[in-house]
N, C-alpha and C positions, 0 to 999 in steps of 0.2 A: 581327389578331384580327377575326373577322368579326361583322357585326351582333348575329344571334341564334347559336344554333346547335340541333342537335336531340338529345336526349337518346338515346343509343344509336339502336336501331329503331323505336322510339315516333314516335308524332306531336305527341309536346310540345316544345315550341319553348323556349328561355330566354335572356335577357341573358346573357352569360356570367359577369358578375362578379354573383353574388349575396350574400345573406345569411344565414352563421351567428347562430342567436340564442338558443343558449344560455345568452345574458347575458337574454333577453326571459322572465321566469319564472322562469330556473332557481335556484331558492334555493337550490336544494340543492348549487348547483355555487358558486357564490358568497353566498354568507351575507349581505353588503355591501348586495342589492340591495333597497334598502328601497321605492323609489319606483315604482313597478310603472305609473305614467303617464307615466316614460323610459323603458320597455322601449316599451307603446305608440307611442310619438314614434318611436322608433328603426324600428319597423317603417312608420309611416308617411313618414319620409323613407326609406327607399327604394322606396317605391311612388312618393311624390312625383315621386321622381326617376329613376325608367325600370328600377329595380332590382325585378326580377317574381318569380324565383328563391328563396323562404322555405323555408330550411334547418330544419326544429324536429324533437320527438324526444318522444316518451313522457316517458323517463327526464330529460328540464329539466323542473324543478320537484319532484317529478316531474306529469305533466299540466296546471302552469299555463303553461309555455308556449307549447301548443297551446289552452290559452283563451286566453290572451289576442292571438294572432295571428287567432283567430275572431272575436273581439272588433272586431278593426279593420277583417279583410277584408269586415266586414259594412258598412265605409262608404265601401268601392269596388265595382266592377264584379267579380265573380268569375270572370268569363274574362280578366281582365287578370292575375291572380293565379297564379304554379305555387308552389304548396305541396308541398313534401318533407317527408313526414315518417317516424319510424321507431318498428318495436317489435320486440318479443322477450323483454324483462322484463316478471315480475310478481313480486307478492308475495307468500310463502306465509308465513302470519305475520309474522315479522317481517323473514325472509329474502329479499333481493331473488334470483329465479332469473331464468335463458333458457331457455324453452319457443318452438322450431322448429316443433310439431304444427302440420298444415293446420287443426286448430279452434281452437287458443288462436289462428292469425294470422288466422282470419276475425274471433275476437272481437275482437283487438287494433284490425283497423281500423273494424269499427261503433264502438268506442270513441273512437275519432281521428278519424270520420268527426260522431261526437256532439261533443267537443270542439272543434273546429274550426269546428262550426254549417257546417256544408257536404253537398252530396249524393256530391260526390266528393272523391278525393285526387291528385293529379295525379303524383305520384311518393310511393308507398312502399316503405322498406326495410326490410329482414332484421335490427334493427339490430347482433346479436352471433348467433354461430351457435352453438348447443346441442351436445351430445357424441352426440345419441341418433336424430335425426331426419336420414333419408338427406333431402340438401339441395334433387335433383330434386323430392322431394314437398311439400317447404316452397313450392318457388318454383312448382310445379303448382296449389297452393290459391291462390297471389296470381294466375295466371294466370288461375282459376276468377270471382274479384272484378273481376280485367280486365274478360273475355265481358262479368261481369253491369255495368261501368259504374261498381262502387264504386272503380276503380283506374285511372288511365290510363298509367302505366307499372312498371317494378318494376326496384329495385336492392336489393343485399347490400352488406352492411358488414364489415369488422372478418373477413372471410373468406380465408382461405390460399387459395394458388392449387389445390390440390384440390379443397376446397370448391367454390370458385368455379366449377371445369370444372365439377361434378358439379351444381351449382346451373344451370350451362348449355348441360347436357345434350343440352336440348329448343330451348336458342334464344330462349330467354324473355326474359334478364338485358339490361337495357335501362344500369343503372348500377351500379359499382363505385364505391363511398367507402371510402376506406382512409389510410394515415395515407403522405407524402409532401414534404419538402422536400428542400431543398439538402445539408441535413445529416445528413438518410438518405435515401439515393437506391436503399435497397433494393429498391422496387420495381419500379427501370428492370429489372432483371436479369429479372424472368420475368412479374409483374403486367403491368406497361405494353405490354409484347409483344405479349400474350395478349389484353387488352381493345383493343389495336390491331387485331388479327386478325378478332376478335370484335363489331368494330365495338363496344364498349359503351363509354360513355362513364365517363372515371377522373376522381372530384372528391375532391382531398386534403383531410385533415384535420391540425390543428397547420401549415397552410405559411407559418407564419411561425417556429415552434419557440418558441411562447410569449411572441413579440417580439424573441426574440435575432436574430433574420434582421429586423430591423428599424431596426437600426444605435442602440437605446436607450438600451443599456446600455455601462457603461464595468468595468474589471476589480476597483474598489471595489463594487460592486456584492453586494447578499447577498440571500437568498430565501429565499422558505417555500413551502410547499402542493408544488404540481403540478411547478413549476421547481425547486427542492429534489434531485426526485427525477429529472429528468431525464439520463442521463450526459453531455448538450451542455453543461450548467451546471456538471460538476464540473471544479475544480482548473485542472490544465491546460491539458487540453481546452477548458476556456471561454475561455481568454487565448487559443488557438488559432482557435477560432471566431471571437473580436473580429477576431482579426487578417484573416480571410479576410474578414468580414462590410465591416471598413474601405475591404479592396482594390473597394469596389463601387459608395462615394460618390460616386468622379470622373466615373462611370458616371452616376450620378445627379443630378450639382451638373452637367452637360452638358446634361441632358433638362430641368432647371427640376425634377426629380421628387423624391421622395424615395425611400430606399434598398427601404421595403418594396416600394412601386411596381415597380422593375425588377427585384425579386423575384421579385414577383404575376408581371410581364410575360413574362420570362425561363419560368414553367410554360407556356406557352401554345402554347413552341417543342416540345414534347413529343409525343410520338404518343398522340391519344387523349383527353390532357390538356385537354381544352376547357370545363370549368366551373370556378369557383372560389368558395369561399362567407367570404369573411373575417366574423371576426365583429364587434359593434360595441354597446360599453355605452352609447355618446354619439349625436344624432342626426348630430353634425358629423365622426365615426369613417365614417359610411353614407359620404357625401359624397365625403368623402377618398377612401376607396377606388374610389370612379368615377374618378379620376385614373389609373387602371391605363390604360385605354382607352386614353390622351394618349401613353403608352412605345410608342414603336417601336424595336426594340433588332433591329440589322445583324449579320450572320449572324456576322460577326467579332465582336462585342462579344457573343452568343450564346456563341458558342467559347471568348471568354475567362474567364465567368462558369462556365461549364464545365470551362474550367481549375483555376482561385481553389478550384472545392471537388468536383476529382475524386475520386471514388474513397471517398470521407468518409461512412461508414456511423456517425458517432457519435453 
C-alpha cells in the first residue's frame, strides 16, 4: 500500500485509509447518536493520527455532518485536510428527491461549501444520479466550480456503468464511490475494469457488509434496520458467509491482525481500488483501522482470499 495516493487525475493527494462519518451527525441514519462531541472526537482522532481523507454527505443528518466536521477542521490547518463530500438530494416538501441540474449542483456546493465553513471542497460527488439530467452536463457544471476553485476534484456515486461512461464523456471523473466487498464482487465484472482504464479512482461503500466481513457475528445472531434487509444476512446464506468469513482468521491470528484488517487489506490488491473510508462511531474504531496499513498479504494468501469467496454476488 503506498504512502499517499492521488485521487484519479486530480492533484489531491490522500492517506488511503480514510474516514466514513456518517455516524459524525447523521441522526437521521442512526437515531442512537445522542452525543454529538463523539462525532467531533471521532473526527479529530483521525486528523490526530495521519487520517486526512473525511468522507461526509448532505444527506448525514441531513447537513449536521458537514457542520460539525467544519466545526473541527476549523481547529487544524485546512491544507492538511481533504474533505469529500456529496449532493444530489433535496427537499420538495416533505419529499426527499435527486436533482442532477448543473444549478441545483452549483447550489448544492455553495451550500456544503457554507456548511463546512470552508472556501473549497477538495472532492465533490454526484451523490445519487437523477432519471432526467444527461450525466456529461451534471459533471460539466462541477467541472465549471473546478476552473472557478470552488472544487478541486469531482466524483459520482451510486452510478451504473453507463452513467458513469457518460458522466466521463469529457475526462472529468476523478472518483467512483460505489458499493463493493467480498460478498458482492459485482463490480470486478465491468466497474473496476473501467475505472482502471479510466485511471479514476474506486472507493467502496458497505466493505465490510455491515460488519459480517468482520468476523463479529456468530449464526445465533438476529437484526434489525439496514442488516435485516440485506440478502448476506438471510437464512442460509448468512451461515454460509460465517463459514467463509471464518476461513480468514488463520489469515489474521498470523499477521497479529484482525479479520476486518485483512479484509480492508486484501481491497488494495484491486485495480483501481486504492482508497478506503471505514467508518467509526468510537474515537478508538479511527485507530483501529490504521492497522490496515500493518497487513501485508502474499500474493498466495491474496489468491486464497479470492478463493474462500469466488464468484459470491450475495
Amino acid at each position: 500500500m503506498a504512502n499517499r495516493i492521488y485521487l484519479g487525475n486530480s492533484d489531491v493527494s490522500v492517506n488511503p485509509i480514510g474516514l466514513g462519518t456518517n455516524a459524525v451527525g447523521g441522526h437521521n441514519i442512526y437515531p442512537n447518536l445522542l452525543d454529538e462531541e463523539q462525532g467531533r472526537n471521532v473526527v479529530r482522532a483521525a486528523l490526530d493520527n495521519g487520517i486526512d481523507h473525511l468522507d461526509t454527505a448532505y444527506i448525514y443528518g441531513p447537513e449536521r455532518s458537514e457542520e460539525l466536521i467544519g466545526e473541527v477542521a476549523k481547529e487544524y490547518k485546512r491544507e492538511d485536510i481533504v474533505i469529500a463530500t456529496k449532493g444530489s438530494n433535496k427537499f420538495v416538501g416533505e419529499e426527499m428527491v435527486v436533482d442532477n441540474s448543473p444549478s441545483f449542483l452549483k447550489e448544492a456546493v455553495d451550500a456544503s461549501l457554507r456548511r463546512l465553513k470552508t472556501d473549497y471542497i477538495d472532492l465533490f460527488y454526484i451523490h445519487y444520479p437523477d432519471e432526467e439530467t444527461p450525466k456529461a452536463e451534471a459533471v460539466g457544471a462541477l467541472k465549471e466550480l473546478k476552473d472557478e476553485g470552488k472544487i478541486r476534484s469531482i466524483g459520482v456515486s451510486n452510478f451504473s456503468i453507463d452513467q458513469l461512461k457518460d458522466a466521463n464523456k469529457d475526462g472529468y471523473v476523478d472518483v467512483f464511490q460505489g458499493e463493493y466487498n467480498l460478498l458482492n464482487r459485482e463490480a470486478e465484472q465491468i466497474l473496476l475494469p473501467y475505472t482502471a482504464k479510466e485511471n479514476i479512482t474506486f472507493v467502496p461503500f458497505f466493505p465490510l457488509e455491515s460488519g459480517l466481513l468482520a468476523g463479529k457475528y456468530n449464526e445465533n445472531d438476529t437484526f434489525s434496520g439496514v442488516r435485516a434487509s440485506r440478502p448476506s444476512f438471510q437464512g442460509e446464506n448468512f451461515k454460509r458467509n460465517l463459514e467463509r468469513v471464518e476461513q480468514l482468521r488463520s489469515i489474521a491470528e498470523a499477521k497479529d491482525a484482525e479479520i476486518a484488517h485483512v479484509v480492508l487489506a486484501w481491497y488494495f490488491s484491486r485495480p483501481s481500488l486504492d482508497a478506503i473510508i471505514p467508518g467509526a462511531k468510537r474515537p478508538e474504531q479511527v485507530t483501529n483501522s490504521l492497522k490496515v496499513a500493518d497487513v501485508h498479504l502474499t500474493e498466495k494468501e491474496i489468491e486464497q482470499i479470492d478463493k474462500i469467496f469466488k464468484k459470491v454476488y450475495s
